[in-house]
N, C-alpha and C positions, 0 to 999 in steps of 0.2 A: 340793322336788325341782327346781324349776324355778331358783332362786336359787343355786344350786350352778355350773349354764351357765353361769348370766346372771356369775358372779364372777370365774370361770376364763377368759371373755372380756376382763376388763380384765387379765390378766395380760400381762405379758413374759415372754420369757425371752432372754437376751443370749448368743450362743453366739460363737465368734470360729472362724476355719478351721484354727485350730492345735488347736484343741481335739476338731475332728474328725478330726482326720489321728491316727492310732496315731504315738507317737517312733519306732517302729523298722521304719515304712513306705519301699520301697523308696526313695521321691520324697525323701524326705528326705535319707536316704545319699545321692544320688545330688545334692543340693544343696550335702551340706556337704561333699564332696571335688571336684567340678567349678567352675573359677571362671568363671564364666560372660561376665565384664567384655569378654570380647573380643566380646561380641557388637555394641555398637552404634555402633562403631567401621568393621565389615564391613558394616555395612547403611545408614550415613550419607549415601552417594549417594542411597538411592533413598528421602530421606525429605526433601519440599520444606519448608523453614522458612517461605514469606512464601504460598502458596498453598495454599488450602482449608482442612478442617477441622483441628484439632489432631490429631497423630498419638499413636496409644496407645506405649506405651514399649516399643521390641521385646525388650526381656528377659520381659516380661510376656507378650506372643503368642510369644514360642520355649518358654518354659517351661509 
């Protein structure tokens, strides 16, 4: 009984976010007919290249 835990413990399991998302979830339609390229372009002023930390990629915080 106890050995059954203890086995299931060393397991993985490896899932990936495409594998959660349904294909025919809104988010997806709405990714692969919007081109989204204009965005970091519009936001390039107000992102400092030589000061603080690195910035996250604003396609990534818009979408």
């Amino acid at each position: 009984m106890f050995n059954s835990n203890k086995e299931r413990q060393m397991e993985i399991e490896m899932v990936t976010i495409d594998e959660l998302v349904p294909d025919d979830h809104l988010l997806r339609k709405i990714d692969r007919y919007i081109d989204f390229s204009f965005i970091p372009e519009k936001v390039r002023s107000y992102y400092s290249e030589d000061n603080g930390r690195p910035s996250l990629d604003p396609l990534v915080l818009f979408k």
